[in-house]
VEXDREN-2710 file (C-alpha; in Angstrom, 1 decimal):
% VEXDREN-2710
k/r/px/py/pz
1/UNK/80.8/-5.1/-44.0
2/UNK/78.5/-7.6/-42.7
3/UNK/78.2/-11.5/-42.7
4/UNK/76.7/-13.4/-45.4
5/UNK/73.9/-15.6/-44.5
6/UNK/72.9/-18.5/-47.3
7/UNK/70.1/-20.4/-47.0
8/UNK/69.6/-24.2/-49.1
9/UNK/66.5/-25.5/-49.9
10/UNK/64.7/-28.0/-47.1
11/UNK/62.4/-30.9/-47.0
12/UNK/60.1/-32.3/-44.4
13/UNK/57.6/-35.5/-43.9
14/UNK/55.1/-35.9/-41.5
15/UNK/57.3/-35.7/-38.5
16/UNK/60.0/-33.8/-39.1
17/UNK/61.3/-30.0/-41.0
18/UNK/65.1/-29.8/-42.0
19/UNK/66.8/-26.7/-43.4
20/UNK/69.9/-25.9/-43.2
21/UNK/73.0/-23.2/-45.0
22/UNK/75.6/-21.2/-44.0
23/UNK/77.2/-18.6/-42.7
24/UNK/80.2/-16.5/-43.6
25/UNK/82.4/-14.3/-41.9
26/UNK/81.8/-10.1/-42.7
27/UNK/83.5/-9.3/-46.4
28/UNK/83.5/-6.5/-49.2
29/UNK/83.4/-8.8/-51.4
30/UNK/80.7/-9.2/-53.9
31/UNK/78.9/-12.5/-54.3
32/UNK/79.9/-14.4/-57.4
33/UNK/78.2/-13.1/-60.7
34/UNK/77.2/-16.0/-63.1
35/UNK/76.9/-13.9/-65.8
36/UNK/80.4/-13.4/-66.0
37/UNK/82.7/-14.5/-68.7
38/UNK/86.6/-16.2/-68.9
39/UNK/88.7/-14.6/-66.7
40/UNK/86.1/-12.5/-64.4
41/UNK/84.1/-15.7/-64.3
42/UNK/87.5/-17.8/-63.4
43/UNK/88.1/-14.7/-60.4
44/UNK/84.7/-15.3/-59.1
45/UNK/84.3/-19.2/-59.2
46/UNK/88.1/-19.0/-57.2
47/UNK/86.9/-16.5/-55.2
48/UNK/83.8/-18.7/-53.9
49/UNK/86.6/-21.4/-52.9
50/UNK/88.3/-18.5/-50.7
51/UNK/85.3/-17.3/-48.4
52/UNK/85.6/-17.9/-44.8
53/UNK/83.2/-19.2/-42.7
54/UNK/82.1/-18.2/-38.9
55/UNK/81.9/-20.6/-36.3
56/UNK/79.5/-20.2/-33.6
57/UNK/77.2/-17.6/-34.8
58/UNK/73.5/-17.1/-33.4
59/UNK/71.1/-18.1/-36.0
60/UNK/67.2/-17.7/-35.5
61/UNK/65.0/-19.8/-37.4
62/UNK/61.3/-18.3/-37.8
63/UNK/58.1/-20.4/-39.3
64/UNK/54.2/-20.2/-38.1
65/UNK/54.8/-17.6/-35.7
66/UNK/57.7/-19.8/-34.1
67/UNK/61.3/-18.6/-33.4
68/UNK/63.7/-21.3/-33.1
69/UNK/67.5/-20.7/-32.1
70/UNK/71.0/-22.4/-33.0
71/UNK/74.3/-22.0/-33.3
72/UNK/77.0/-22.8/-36.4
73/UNK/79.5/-25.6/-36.5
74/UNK/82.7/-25.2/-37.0
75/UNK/82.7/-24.6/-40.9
76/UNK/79.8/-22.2/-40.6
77/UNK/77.0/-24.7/-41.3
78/UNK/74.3/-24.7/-39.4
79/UNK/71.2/-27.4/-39.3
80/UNK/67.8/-26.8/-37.7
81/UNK/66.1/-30.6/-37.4
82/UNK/62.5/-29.7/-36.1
83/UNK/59.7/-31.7/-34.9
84/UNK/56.5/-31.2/-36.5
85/UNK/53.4/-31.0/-34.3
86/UNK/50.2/-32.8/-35.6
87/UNK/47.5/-30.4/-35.3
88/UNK/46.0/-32.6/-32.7
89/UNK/48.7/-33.1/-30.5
90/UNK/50.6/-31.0/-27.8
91/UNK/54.3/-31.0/-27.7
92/UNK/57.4/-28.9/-28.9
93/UNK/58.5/-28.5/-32.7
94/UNK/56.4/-26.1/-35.4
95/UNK/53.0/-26.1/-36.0
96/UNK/51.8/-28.7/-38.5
97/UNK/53.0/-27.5/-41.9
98/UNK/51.1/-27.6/-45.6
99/UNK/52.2/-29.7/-48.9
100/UNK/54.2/-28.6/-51.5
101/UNK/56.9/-25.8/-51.5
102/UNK/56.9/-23.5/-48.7
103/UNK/59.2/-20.4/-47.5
104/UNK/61.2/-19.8/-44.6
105/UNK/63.0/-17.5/-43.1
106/UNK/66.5/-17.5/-40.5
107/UNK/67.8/-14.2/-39.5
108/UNK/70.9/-13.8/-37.2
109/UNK/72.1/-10.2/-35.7
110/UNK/75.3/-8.3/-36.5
111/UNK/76.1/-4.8/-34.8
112/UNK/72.7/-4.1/-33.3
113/UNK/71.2/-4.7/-37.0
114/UNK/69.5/-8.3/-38.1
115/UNK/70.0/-9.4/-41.1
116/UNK/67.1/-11.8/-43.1
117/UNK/67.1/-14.2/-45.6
118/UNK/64.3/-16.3/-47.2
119/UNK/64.5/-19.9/-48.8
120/UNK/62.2/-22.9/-48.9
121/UNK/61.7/-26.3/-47.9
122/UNK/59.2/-28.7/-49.8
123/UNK/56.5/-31.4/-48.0
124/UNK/56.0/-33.8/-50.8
125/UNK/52.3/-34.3/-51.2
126/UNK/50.8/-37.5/-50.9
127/UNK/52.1/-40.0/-54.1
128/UNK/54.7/-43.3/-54.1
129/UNK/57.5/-41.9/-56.4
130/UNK/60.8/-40.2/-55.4
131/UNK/64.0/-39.5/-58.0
132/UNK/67.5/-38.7/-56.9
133/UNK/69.9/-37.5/-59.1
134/UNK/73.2/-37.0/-59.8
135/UNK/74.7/-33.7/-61.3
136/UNK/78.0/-33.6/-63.0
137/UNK/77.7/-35.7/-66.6
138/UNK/74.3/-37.0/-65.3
139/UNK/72.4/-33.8/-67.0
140/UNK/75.1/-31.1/-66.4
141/UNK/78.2/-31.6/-69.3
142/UNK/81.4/-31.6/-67.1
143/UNK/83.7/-33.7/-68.5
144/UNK/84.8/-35.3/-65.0
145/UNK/86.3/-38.0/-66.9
146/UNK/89.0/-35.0/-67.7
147/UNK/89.9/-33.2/-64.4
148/UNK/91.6/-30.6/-66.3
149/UNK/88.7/-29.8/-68.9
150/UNK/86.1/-30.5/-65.9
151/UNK/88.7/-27.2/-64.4
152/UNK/88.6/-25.3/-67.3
153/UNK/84.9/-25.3/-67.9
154/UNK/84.0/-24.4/-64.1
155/UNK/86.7/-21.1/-64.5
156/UNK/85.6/-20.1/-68.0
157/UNK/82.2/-20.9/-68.8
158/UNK/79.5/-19.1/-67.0
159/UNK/75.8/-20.0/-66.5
160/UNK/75.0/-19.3/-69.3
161/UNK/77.5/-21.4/-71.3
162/UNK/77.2/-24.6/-69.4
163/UNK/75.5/-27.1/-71.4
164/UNK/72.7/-29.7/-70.6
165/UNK/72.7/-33.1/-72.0
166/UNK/70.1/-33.1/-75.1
167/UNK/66.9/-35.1/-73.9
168/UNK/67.6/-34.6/-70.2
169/UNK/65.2/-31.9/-69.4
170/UNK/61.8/-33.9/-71.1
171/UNK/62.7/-36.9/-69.4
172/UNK/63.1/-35.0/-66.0
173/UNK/60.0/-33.3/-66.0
174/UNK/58.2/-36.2/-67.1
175/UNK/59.8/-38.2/-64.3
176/UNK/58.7/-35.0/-62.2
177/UNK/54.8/-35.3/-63.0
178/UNK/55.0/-39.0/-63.6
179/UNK/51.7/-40.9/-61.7
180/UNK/50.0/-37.5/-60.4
181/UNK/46.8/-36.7/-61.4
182/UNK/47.0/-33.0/-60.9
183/UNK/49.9/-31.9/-62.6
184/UNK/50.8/-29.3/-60.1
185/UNK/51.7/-31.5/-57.9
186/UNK/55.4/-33.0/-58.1
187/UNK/57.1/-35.8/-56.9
188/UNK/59.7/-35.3/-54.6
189/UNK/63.3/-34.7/-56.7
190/UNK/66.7/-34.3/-55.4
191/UNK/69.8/-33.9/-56.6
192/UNK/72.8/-35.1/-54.7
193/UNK/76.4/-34.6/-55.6
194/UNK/80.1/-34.7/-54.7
195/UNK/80.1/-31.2/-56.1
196/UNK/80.5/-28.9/-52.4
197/UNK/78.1/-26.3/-51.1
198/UNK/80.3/-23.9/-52.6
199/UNK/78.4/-24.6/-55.9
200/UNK/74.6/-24.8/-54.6
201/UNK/74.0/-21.2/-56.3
202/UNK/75.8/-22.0/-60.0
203/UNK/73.2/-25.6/-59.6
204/UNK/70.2/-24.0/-58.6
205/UNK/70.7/-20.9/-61.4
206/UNK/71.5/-23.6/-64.0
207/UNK/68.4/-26.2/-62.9
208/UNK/66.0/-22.7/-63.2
209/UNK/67.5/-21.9/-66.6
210/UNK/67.1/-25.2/-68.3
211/UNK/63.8/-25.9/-66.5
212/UNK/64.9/-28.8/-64.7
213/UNK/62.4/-30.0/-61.7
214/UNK/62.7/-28.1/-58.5
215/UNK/64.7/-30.4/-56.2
216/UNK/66.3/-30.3/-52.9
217/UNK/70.5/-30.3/-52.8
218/UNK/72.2/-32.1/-50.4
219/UNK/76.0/-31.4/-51.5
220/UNK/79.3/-32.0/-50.1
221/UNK/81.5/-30.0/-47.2
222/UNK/82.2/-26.4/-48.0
223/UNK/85.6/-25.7/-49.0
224/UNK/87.2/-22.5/-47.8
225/UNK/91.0/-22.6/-50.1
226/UNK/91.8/-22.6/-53.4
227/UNK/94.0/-26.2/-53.3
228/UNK/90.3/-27.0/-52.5
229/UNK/89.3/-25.7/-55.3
230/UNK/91.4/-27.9/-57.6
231/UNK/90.0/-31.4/-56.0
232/UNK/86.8/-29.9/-56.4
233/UNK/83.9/-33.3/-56.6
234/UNK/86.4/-35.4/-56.1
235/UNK/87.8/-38.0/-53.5
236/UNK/85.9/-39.9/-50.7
237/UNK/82.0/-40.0/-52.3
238/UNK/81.0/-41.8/-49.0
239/UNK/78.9/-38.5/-48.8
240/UNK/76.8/-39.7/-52.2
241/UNK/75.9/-42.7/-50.0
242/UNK/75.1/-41.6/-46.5
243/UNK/73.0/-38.8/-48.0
244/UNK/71.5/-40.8/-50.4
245/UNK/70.4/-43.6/-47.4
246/UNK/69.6/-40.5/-45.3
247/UNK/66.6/-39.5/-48.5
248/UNK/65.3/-43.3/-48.2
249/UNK/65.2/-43.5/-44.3
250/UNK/63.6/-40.2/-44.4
251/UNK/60.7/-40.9/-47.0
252/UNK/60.7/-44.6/-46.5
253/UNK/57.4/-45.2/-48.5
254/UNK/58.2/-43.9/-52.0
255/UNK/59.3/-45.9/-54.3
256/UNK/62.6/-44.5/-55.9
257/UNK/64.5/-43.8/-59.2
258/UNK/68.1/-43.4/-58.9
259/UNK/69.3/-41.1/-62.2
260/UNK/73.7/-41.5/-62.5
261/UNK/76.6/-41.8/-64.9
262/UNK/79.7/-44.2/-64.9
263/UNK/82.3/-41.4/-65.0
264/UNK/83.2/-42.2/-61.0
265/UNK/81.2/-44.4/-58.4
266/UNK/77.5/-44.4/-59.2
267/UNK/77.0/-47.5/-60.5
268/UNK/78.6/-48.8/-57.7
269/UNK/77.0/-46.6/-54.9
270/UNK/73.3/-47.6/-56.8
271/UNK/74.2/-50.8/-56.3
272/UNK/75.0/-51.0/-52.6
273/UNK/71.7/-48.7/-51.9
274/UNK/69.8/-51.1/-53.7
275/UNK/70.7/-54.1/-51.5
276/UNK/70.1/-52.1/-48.2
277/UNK/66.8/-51.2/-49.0
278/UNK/65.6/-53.8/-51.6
279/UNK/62.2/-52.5/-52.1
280/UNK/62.2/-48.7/-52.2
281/UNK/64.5/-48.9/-55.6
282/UNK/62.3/-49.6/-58.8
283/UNK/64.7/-48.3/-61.9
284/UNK/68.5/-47.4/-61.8
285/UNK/69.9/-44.9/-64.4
286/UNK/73.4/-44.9/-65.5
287/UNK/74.7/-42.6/-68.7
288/UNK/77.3/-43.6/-70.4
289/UNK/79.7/-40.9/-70.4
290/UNK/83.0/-43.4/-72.8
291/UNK/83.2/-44.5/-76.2
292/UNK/82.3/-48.1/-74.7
293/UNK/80.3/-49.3/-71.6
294/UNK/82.5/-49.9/-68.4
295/UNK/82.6/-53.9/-67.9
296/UNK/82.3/-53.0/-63.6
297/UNK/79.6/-51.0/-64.6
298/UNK/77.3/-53.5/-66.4
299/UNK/78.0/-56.3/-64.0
300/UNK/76.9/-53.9/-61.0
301/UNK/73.6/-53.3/-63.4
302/UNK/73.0/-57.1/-63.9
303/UNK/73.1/-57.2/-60.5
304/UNK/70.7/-55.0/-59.7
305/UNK/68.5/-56.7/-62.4
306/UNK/68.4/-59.4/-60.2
307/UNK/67.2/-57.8/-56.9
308/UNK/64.1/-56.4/-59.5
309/UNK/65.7/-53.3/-60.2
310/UNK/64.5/-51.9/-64.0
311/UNK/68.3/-50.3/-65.5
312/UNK/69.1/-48.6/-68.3
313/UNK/72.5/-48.3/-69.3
314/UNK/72.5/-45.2/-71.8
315/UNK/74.1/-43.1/-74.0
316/UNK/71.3/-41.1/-75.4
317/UNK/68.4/-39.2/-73.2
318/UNK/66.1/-40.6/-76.0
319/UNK/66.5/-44.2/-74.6
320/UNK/66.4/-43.5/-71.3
321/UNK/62.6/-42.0/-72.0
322/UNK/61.6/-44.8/-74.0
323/UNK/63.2/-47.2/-71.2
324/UNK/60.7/-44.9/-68.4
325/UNK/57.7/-45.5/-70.9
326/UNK/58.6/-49.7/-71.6
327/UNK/58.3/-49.8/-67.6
328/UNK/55.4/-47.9/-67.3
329/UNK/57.4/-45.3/-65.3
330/UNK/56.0/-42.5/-67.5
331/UNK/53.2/-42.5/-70.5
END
């Protein structure tokens, strides 16, 4: 046995790298297998709700020939915020770091052995447009209008069987390349949720699968019991906000799309973003996940209209992209 060390994707700007993950106390175990299907699927998604975390643990961050060291919080989450050195300029931090997507790597030591493991962090390149996303019934089907059927699908449908809305992935990747010249270079995406950390694997496989953009995940608390498990993305979505602020203080010169859907608060948490920072937000995106259009929901819209906010209120992917193209968002 040994522990388990997880490792999320990071993000940096010109002054500063964060990465961050987990880890989890020694198990048997294996890790959950999306390629699983009904009830060995349901065993491992419940099992994923039932790992334990360790507190404290020595965890060694290494970049450029630097070796930087922390320690866990209490829920086994640990958080290196690093200075970044200009390359003319003394001081402490990492060395100045490149554009684009980059790897890492944070090993900790168990038993006289260290274990390693690799992720990566992305420096957007130089351009004015950032997107942040939504998850559940904004591209991923879940059905959180139903807690039970939003239940049912997590426990029995793998990877695999997890469905995409039709029209979501073309508008994403054209939001992804939209304004650069070289196509290889993408705007900054992320995808925040009330989903928990618990999850990051099952979104990342799913994003990779359907050829989503490559995006950074800033999720909510781990959750280490299964009565967890059955409030899972639900309650309190303060955490939406906060991390959602957190993107815009941290990148305050892009010019942001916000991509949601009026099954919970999103609408509502677009809104209040968009009055805090009343130039940064360019175009809000709600889907329409009813029969009908909330009422709430298209007054918080008109509202936004008002601050110069561009909204779609949408049903189909297909007006959302012809919506991006009226504004000029895309071509």
């Amino acid at each position: 046995m040994k522990p388990l060390l997880k490792l999320y994707r990071g993000y940096a700007n010109e002054e500063e790298l964060i990465v961050m993950g987990h880890v989890f106390r020694p198990t048997t175990r294996a890790e959950y297998d999306f390629q699983k299907k009904r009830f060995r699927n349901a065993r491992s998604v419940i099992r994923m709700y039932r790992i334990k975390t360790q507190k404290n643990a020595d965890v060694y961050l290494h970049l450029n020939d630097e070796t930087i060291h922390t320690k866990t919080l209490d829920d086994g989450y640990f958080k290196f915020s690093i200075p970044i050195k200009s390359k003319d300029k003394d001081g402490d931090g990492i060395p100045d770091v490149d554009y684009g997507w980059m790897d890492y790597r944070v090993s900790l030591h168990y038993n006289g052995k260290e274990i390693v493991t690799k992720s990566s962090f992305v420096r957007p390149h130089t351009g004015n447009l950032g997107f942040i996303s939504d998850i559940d019934d904004t591209f991923l089907v879940s059905h959180t209008r139903n807690p039970f059927k939003k239940l049912y699908i997590l426990l029995f449908r793998n990877v695999n069987s997890r469905k995409v809305f039709e029209g979501a992935v073309p508008h994403y990747q054209a939001l992804s390349t939209a304004g650069r010249n070289n196509k290889n270079e993408e705007n900054a995406f992320f995808y925040v949720s009330s989903s928990e950390w618990n999850l990051y694997r099952f979104i990342v496989d799913f994003t990779e699968l359907h050829d989503l953009p490559r995006a950074v995940l800033l999720l909510k608390d781990i959750k280490t019991s299964l009565l967890d498990f059955f409030v899972t993305g639900r309650g309190d979505h303060n955490h939406k906000f906060e991390k959602i602020k957190h993107i815009l203080e941290f990148y305050p010169h892009l010019k942001y799309t916000l991509l949601g859907d009026d099954s919970q608060h999103d609408p509502f948490l677009y809104e209040d973003i968009c009055k805090i920072f009343p130039v940064n937000v360019i175009a809000v995106y709600i889907r329409q996940t009813g029969s009908e259009k909330k009422g709430k929901a298209v007054e918080a819209l008109k509202n936004m209209e008002s601050m110069n906010v561009a909204t779609c209120y949408f049903r189909d992917s297909h007006e959302a992209i012809e919506h991006s193209k009226r504004i000029g968002l895309i071509s």
